[in-house]
TIPALO-421305 format. One record per residue: x, y, z of N, C-alpha, C in turn. Coordinates in pm, 1 decimal, padded with zeros to 6 digits. Each point is the difference from the previous one (the first is absolute). Layout:
BEGIN
        nxx        nyy        nzz       caxx       cayy       cazz        cxx        cyy        czz
          X          Y          Z          X          Y          Z          X          Y          Z
...
***
This chain:
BEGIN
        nxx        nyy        nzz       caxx       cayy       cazz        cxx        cyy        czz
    00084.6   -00119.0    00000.0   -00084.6    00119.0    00000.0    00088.1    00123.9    00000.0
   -00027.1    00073.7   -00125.2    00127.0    00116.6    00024.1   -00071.1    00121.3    00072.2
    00148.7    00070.2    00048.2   -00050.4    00132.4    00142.8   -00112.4    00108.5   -00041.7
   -00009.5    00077.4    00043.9   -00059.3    00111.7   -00056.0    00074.9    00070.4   -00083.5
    00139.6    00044.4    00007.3    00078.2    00056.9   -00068.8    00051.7   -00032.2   -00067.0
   -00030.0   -00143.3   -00065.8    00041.1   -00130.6   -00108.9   -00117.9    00063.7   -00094.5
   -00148.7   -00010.3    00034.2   -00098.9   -00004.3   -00046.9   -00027.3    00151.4   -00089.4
    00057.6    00132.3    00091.3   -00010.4    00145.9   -00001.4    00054.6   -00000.4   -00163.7
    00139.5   -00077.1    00038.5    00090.8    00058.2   -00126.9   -00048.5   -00109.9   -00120.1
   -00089.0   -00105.0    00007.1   -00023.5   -00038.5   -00117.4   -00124.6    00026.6   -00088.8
   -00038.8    00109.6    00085.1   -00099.8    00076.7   -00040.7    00012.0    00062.9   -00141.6
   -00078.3   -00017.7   -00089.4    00038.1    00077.2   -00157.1   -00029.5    00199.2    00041.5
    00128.9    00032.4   -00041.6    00019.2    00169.6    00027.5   -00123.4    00094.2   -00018.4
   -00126.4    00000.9   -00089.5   -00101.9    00088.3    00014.9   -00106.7   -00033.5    00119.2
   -00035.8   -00158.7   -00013.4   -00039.3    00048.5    00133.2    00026.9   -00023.7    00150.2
    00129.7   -00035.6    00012.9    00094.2    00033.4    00100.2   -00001.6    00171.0    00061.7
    00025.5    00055.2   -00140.8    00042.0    00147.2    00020.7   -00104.1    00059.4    00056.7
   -00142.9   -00003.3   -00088.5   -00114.3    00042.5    00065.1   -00089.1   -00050.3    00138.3
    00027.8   -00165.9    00007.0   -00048.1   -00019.0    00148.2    00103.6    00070.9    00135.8
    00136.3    00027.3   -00037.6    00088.5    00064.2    00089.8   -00018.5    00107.1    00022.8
   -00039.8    00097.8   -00097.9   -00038.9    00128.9   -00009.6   -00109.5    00023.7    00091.1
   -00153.4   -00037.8   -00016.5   -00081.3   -00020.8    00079.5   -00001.2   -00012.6    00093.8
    00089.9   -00159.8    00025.9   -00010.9    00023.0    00189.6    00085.4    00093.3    00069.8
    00098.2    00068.3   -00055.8    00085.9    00112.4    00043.1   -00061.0    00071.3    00013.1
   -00120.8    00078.1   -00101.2   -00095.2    00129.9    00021.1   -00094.6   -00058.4    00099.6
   -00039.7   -00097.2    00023.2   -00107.1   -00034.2    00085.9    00073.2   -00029.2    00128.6
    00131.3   -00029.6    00044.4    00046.8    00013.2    00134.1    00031.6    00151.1    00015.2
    00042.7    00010.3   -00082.1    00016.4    00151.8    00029.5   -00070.8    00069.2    00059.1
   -00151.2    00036.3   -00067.4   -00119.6    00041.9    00031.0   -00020.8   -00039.4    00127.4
    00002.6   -00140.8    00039.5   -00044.5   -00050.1    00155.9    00086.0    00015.1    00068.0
    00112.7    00035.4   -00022.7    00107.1    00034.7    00131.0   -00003.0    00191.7    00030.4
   -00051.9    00061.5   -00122.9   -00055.1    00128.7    00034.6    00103.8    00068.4   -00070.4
    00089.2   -00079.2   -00078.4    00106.9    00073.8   -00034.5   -00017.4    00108.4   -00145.6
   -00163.2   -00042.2   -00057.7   -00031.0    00005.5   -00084.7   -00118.1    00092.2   -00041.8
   -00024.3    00080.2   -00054.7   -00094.4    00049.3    00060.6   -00142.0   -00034.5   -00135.2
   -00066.4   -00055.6    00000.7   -00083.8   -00080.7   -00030.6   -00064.4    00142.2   -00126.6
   -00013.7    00134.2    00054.4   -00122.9    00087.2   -00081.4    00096.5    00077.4   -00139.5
    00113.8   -00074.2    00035.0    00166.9    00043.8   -00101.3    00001.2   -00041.1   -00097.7
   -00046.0   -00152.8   -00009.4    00023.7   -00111.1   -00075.5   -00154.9   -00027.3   -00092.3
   -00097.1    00041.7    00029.9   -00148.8   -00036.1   -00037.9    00011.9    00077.9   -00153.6
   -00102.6   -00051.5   -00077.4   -00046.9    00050.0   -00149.8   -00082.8    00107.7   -00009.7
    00025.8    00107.8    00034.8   -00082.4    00097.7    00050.0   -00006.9    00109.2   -00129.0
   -00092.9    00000.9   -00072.4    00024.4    00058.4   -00179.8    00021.0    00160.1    00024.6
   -00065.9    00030.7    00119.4   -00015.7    00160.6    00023.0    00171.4    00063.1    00016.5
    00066.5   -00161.6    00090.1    00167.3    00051.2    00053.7    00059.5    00012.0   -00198.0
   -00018.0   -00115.8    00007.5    00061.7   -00001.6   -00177.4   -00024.4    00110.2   -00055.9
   -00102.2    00047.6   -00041.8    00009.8    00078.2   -00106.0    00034.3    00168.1    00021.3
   -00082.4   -00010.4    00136.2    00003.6    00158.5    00033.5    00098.7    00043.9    00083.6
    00108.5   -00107.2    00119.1    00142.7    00043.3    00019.7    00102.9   -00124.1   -00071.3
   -00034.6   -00033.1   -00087.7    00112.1   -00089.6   -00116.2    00047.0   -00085.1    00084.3
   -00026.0   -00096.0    00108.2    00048.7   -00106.0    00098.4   -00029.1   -00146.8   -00137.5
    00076.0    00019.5   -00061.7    00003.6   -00094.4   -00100.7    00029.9   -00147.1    00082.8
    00068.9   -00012.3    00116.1    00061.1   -00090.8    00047.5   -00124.1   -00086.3    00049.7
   -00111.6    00072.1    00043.6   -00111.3   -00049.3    00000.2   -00057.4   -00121.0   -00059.9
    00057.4   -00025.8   -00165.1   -00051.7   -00053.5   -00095.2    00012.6   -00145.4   -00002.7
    00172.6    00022.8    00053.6    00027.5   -00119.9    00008.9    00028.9   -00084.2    00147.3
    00010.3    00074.6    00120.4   -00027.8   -00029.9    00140.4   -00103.2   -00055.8    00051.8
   -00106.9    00029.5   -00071.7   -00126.6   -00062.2    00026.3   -00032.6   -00171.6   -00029.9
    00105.0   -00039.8   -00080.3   -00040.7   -00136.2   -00016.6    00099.4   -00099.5    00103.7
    00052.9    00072.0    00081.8    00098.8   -00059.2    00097.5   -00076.3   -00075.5    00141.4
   -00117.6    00082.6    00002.5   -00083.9   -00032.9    00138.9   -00108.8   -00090.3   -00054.1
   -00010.9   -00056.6    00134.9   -00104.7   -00184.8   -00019.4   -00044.4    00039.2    00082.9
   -00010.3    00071.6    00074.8   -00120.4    00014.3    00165.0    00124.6   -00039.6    00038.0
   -00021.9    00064.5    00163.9    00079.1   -00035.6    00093.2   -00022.8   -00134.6    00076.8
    00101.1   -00026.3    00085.5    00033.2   -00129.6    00044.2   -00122.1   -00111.0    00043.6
   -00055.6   -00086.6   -00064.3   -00163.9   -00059.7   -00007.4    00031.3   -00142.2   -00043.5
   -00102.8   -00072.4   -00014.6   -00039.3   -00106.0   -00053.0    00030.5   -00006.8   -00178.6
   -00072.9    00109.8   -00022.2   -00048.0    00087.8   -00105.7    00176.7    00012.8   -00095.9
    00082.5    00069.4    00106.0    00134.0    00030.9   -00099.9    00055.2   -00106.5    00001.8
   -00008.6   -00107.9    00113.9    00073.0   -00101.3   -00062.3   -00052.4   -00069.9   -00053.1
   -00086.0   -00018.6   -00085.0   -00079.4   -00098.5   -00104.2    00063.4    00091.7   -00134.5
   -00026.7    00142.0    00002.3    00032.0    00074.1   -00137.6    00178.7   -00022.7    00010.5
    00080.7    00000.5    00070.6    00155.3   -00026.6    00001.3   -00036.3   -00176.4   -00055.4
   -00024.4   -00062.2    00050.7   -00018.7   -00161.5   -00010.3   -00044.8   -00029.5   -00124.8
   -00084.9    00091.4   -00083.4   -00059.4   -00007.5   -00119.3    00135.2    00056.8   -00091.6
    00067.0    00079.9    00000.0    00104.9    00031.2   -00042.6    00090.5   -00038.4    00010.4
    00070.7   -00105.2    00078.2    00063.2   -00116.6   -00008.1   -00012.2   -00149.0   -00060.3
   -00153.2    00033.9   -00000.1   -00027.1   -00131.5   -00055.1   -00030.8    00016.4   -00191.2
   -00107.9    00106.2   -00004.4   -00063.3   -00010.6   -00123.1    00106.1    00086.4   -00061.0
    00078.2    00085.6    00022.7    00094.5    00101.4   -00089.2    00111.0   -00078.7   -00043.0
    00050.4   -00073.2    00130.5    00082.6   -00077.1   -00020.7    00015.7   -00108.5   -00138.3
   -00126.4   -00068.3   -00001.3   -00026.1   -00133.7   -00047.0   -00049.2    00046.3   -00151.2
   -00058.7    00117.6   -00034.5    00007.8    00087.9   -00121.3    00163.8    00024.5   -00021.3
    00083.8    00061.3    00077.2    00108.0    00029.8   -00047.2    00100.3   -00114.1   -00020.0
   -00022.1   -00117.1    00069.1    00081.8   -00135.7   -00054.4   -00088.1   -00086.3   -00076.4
   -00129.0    00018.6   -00038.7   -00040.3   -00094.5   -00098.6   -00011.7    00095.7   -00155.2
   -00139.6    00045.5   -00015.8   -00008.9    00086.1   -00134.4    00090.6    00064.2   -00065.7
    00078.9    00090.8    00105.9    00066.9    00131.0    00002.0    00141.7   -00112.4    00013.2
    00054.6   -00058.6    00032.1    00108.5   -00042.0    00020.4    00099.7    00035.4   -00105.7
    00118.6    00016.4   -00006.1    00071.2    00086.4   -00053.7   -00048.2    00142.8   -00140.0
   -00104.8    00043.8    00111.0   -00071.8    00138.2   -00045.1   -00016.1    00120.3    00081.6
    00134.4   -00027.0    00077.2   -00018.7    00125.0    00096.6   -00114.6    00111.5   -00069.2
    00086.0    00056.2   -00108.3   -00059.1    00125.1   -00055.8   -00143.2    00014.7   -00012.8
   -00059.5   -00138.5   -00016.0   -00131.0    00009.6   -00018.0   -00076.2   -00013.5    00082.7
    00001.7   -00086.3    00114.2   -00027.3    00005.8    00140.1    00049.2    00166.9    00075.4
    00109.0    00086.1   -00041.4   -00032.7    00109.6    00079.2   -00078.1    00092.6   -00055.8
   -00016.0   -00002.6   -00180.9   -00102.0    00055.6   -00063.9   -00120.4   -00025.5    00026.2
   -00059.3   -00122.8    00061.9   -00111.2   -00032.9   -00006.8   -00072.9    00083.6    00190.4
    00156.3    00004.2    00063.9   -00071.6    00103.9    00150.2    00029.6    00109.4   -00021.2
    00068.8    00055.3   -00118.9    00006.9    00154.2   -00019.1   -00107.4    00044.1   -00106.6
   -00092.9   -00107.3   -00078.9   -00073.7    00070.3   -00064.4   -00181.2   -00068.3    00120.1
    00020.3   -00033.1    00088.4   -00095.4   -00023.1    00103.0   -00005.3    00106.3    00071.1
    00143.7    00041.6    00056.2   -00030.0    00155.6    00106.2   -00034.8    00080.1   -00107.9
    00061.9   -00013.4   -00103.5   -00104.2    00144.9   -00085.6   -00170.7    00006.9    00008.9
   -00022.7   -00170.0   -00040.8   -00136.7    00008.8   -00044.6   -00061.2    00044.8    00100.5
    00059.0   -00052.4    00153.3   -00081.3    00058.8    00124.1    00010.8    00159.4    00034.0
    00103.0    00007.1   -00048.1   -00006.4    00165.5   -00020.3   -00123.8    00066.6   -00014.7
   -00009.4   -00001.8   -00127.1   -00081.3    00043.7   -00122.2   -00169.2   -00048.9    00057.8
    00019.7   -00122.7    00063.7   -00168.7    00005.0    00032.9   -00048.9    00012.5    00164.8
    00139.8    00073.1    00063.9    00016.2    00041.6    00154.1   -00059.1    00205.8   -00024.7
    00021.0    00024.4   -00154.5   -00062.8    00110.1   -00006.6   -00166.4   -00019.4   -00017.5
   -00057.4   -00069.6   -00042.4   -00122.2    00010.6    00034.5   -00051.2   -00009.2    00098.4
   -00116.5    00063.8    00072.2   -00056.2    00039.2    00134.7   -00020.9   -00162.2    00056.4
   -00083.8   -00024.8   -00094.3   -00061.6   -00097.2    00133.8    00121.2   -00129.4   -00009.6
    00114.5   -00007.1   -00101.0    00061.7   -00098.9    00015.9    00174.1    00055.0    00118.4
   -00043.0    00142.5    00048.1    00145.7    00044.9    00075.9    00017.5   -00059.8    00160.3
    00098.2    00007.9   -00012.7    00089.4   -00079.1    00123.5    00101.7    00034.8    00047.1
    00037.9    00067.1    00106.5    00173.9    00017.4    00014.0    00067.9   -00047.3   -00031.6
    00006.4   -00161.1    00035.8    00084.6   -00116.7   -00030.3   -00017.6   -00118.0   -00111.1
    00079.7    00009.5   -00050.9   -00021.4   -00109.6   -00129.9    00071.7   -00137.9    00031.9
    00100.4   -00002.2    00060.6    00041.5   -00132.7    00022.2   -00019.3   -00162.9   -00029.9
   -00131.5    00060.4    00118.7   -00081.1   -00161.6   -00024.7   -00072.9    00014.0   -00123.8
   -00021.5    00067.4   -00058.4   -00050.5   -00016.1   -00133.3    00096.2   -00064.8   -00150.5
    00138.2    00076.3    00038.5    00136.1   -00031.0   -00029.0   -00033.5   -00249.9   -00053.5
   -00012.7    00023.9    00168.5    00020.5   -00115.9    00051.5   -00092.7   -00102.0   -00056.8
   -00105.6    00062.3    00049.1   -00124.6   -00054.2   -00082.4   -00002.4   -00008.7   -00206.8
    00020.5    00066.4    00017.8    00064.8   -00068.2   -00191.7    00119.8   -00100.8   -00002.2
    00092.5    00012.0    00051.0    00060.0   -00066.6    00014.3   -00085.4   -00193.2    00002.0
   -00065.2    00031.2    00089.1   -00095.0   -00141.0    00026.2   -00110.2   -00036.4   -00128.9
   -00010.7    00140.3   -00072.0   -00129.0   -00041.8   -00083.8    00114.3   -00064.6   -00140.0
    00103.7    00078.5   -00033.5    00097.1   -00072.7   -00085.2    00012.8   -00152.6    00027.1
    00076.1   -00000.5    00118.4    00018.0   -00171.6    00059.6   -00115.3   -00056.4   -00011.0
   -00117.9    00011.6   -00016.3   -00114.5   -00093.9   -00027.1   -00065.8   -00016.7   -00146.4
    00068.4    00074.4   -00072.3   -00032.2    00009.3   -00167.2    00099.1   -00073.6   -00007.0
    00106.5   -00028.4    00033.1    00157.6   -00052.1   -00079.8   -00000.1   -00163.1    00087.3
   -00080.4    00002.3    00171.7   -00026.3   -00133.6   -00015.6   -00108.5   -00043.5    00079.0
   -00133.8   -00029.8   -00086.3   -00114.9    00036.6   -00047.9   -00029.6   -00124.0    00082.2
    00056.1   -00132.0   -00004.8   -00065.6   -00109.6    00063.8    00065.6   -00058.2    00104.8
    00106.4    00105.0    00077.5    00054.3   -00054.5    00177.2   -00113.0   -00023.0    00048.6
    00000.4   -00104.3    00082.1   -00097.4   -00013.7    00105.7    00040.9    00098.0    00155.5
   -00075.8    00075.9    00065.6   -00024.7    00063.2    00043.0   -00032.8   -00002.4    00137.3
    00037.8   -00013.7    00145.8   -00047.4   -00011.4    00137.8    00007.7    00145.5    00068.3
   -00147.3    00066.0    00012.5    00000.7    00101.2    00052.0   -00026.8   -00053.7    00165.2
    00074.7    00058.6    00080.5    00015.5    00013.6    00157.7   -00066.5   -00152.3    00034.4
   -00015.6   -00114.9   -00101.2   -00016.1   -00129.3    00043.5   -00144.8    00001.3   -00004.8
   -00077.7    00088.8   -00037.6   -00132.3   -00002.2   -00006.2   -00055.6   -00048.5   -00162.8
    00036.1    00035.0   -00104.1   -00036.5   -00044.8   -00133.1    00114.8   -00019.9   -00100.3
   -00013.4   -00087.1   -00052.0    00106.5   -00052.3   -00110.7   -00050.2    00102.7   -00179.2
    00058.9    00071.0   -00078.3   -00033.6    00033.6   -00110.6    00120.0    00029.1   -00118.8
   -00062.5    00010.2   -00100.2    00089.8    00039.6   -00117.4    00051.1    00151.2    00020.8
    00137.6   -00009.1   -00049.3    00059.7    00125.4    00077.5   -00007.0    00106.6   -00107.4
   -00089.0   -00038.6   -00144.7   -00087.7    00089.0   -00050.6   -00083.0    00095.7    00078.7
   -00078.9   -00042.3    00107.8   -00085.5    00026.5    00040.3    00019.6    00092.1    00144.6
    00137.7   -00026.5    00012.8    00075.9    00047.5    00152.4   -00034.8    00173.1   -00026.9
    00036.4    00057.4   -00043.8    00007.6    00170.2    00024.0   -00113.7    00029.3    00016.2
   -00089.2   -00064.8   -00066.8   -00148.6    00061.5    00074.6   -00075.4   -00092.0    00112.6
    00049.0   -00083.5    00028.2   -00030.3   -00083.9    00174.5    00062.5    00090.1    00094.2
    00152.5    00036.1    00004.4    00060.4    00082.8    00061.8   -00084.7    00150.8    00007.5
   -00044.7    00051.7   -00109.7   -00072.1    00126.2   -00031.7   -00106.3   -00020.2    00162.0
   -00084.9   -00155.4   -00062.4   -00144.8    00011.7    00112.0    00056.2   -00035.1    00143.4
    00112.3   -00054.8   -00002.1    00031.0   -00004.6    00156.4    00084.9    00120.2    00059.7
    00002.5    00096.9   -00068.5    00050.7    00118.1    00040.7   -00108.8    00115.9    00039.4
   -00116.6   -00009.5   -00130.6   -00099.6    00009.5    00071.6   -00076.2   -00004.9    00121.8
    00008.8   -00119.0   -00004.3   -00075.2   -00112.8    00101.6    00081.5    00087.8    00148.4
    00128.5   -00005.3   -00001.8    00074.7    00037.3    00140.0   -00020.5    00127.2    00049.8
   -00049.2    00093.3   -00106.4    00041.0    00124.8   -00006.8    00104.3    00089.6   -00019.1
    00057.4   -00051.3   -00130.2    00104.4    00079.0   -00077.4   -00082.2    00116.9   -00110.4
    00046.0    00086.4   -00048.1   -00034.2    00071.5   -00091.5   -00006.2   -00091.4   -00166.8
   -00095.0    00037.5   -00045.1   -00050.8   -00107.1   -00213.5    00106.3    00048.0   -00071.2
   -00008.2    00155.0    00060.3    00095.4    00091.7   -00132.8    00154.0   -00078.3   -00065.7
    00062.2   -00003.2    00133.0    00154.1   -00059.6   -00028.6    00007.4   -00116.6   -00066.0
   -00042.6   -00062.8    00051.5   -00051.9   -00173.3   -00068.2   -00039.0    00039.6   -00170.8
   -00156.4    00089.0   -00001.6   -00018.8   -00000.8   -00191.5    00103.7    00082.6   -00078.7
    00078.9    00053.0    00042.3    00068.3    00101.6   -00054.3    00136.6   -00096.2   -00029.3
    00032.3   -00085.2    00085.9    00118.6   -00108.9   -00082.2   -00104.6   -00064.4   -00054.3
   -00094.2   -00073.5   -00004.9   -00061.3   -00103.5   -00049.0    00001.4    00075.2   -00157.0
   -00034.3    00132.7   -00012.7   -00015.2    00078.4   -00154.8    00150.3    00062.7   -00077.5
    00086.2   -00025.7    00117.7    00107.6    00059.0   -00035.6    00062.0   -00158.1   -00063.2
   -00006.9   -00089.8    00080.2    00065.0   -00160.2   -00049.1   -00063.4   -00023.8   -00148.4
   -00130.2    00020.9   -00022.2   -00065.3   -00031.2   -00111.0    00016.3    00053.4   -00082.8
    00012.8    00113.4   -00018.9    00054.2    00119.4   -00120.3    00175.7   -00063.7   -00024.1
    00040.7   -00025.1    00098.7    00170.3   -00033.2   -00077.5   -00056.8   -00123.3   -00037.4
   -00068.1   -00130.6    00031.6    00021.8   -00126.2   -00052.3   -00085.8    00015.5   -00143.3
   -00122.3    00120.6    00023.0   -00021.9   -00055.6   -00175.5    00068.9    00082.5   -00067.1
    00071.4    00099.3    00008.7    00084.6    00043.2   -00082.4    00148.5    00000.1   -00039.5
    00054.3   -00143.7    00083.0    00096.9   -00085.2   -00020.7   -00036.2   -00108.2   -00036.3
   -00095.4   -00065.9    00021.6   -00024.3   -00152.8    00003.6   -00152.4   -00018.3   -00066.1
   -00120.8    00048.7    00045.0   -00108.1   -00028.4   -00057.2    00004.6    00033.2   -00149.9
    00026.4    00150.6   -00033.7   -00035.0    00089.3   -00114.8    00107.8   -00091.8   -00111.6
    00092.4   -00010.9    00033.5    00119.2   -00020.7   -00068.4   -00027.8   -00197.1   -00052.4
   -00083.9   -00069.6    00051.3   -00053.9   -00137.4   -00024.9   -00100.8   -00030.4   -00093.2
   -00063.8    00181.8    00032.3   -00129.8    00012.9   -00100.5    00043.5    00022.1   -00124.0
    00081.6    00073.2    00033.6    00022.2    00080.0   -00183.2    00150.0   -00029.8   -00063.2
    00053.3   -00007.2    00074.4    00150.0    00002.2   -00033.7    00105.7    00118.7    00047.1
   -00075.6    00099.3    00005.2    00055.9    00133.5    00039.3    00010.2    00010.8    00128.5
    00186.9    00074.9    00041.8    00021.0    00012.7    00095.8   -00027.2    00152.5    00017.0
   -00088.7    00079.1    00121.3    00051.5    00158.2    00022.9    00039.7    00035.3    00126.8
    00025.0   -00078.7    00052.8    00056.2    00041.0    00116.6    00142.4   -00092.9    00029.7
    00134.2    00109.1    00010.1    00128.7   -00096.4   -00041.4    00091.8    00082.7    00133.9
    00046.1   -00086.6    00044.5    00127.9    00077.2    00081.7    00050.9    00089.7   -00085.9
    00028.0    00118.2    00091.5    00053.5    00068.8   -00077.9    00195.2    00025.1   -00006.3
    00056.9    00011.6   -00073.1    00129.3    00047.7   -00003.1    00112.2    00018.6    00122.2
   -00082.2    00095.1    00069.5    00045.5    00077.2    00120.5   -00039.6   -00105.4    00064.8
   -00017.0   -00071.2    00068.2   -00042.2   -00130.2    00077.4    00133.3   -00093.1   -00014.0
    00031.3   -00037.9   -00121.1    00067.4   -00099.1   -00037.7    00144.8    00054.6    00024.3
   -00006.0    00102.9   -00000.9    00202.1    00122.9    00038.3   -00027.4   -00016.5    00121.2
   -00118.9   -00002.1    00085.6   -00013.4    00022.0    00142.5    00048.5   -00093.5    00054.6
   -00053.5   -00104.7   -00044.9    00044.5   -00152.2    00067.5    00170.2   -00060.2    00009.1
    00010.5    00076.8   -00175.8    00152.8   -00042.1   -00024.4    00075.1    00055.5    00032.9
   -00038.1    00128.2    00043.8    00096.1    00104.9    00097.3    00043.3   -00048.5    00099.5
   -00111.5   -00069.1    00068.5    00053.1    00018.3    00172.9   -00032.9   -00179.1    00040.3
    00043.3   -00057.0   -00138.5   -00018.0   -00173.5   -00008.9   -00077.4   -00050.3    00128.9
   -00103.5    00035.3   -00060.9   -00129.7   -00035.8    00117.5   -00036.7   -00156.1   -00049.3
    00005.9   -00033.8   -00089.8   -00091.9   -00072.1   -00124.4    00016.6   -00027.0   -00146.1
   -00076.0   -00089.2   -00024.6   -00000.3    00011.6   -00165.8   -00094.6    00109.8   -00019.1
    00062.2   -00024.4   -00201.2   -00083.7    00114.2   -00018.9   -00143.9   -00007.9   -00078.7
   -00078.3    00047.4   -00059.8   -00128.6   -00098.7   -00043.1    00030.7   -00048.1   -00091.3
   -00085.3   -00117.5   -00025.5    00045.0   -00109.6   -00098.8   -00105.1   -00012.6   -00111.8
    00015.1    00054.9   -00163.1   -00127.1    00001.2   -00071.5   -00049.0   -00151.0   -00027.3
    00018.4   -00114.8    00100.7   -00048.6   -00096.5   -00057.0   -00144.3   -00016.3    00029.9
   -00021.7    00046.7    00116.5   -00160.0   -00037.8    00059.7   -00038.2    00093.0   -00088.6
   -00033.3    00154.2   -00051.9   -00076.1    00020.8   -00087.8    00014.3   -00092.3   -00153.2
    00106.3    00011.6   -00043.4   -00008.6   -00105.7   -00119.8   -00035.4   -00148.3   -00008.2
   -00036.7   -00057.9    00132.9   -00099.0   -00099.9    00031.8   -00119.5   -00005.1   -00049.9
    00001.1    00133.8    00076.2   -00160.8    00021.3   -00011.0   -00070.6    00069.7   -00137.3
    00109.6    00039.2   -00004.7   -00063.2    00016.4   -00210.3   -00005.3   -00101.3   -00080.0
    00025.5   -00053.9    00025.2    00068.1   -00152.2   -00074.5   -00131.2   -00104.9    00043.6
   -00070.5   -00020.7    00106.9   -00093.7   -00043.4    00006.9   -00140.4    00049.7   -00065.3
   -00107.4   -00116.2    00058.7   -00078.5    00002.6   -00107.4   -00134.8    00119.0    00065.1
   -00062.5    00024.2   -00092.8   -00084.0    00137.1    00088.7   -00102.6   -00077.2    00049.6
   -00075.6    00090.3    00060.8   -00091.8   -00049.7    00081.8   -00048.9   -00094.3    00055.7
    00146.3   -00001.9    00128.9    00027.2   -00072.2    00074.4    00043.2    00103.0    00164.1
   -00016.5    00096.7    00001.9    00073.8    00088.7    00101.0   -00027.0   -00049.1    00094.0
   -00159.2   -00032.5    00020.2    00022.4   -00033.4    00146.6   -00040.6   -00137.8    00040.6
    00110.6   -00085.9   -00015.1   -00006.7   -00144.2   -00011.2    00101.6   -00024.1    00155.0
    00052.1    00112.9    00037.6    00101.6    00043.2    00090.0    00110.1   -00141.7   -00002.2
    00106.5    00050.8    00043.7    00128.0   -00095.8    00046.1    00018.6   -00041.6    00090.4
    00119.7   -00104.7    00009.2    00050.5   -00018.3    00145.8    00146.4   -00052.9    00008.9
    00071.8    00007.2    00122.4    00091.3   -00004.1    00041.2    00020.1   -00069.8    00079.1
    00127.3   -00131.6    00055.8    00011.7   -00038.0    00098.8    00032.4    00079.0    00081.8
   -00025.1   -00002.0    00126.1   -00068.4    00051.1    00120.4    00163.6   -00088.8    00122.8
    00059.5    00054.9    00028.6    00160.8   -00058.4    00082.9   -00052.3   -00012.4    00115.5
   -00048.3   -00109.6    00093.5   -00009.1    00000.1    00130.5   -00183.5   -00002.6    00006.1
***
């Protein structure tokens, strides 16, 4: 059984980097060192005193120290992880494209009223999970030992038992719409027709190779998927599943 610090470092680097990040802003915050109203998505700080830092600080916090953050840290070890060593496996670039064009999308729909939130994080997180259940569509599934299901079906069981506890819908649909917009416009759209429009971009691929985080994206999974036959998109895939 290897240590914790056996386990830390065999962690694949994106989401290593981002579950580390997190719990740093979230101890932080609970040790007071932090000051919690600094770090929030607050559009009025952005635009009208330029606290740009805002933009991207906000996806660092999971709620403070709960049940709650360690399931969203635990979900990011598990499902980011297992995306970044199965699908994504030597695709750094595209695995960090795929959480840098997620904090955008949550961006962009954190400006509409009834969908705003200080914190995006768990929403972050929550796509993260709705990806891992498109890419492997038929894991079998043990929620808290109470029901067995297709891990298709997981992001929105999780949705009603967050509900159910009394968590906020918003964070939960906002990855659930943010996961779905990248998978059909990597994976669904691109099965239907042949056409890829959504591609890592350039600057992604210098990023990675700069600071040898990773590989860099690999055009084979889109040229897969052109290459197959149409209308078939959502026949979904799967992956062995390690452990």
């Amino acid at each position: 059984m290897s240590s914790p610090a056996e386990f830390y470092n065999s962690l694949p680097p994106i989401s290593k980097a981002y579950g580390t990040a997190c719990l740093l802003t979230t101890t932080a915050v609970q040790l007071g060192l932090l000051n919690i109203f600094y770090i929030a998505l607050l559009h009025e700080y952005v635009f009208k005193y330029f606290q740009v830092w805002r933009l991207f600080t906000n996806f660092f916090f999971l709620e403070k120290f709960s049940i709650n953050f360690g399931i969203r840290l635990l979900m990011i070890a598990r499902y980011g992880v297992q995306l970044e060593k199965g699908p994504f496996e030597r695709r750094t670039a595209d695995f960090l494209w795929m959480m840098i064009f997620g904090a955008l999308t949550l961006l962009v729909l954190s400006a509409i009223p009834i969908f705003r939130t200080p914190f995006l994080g768990v929403s972050l997180v929550f796509m993260l999970l709705y990806v891992w259940s498109r890419e492997f569509p038929n894991a079998q599934i043990n929620i808290y030992g109470l029901v067995t299901l297709k891990s298709f079906y997981l992001p929105w069981a999780m949705l009603a038992l967050d509900v159910i506890f009394g968590s906020k819908l918003i964070p939960d649909l906002l990855g659930i719409i943010a996961g779905h917009l990248y998978y059909f416009l990597t994976v669904l759209h691109p099965l239907a027709t042949g056409k890829v429009f959504l591609k890592t971009p350039m600057w992604v691929n210098k990023l990675v190779a700069r600071y040898r985080i990773g590989a860099p994206s690999q055009p084979s999974r889109s040229a897969a998927q052109s290459d197959r036959p149409t209308g078939v998109a959502f026949s979904g895939r799967s992956y062995r599943l390690n452990g």
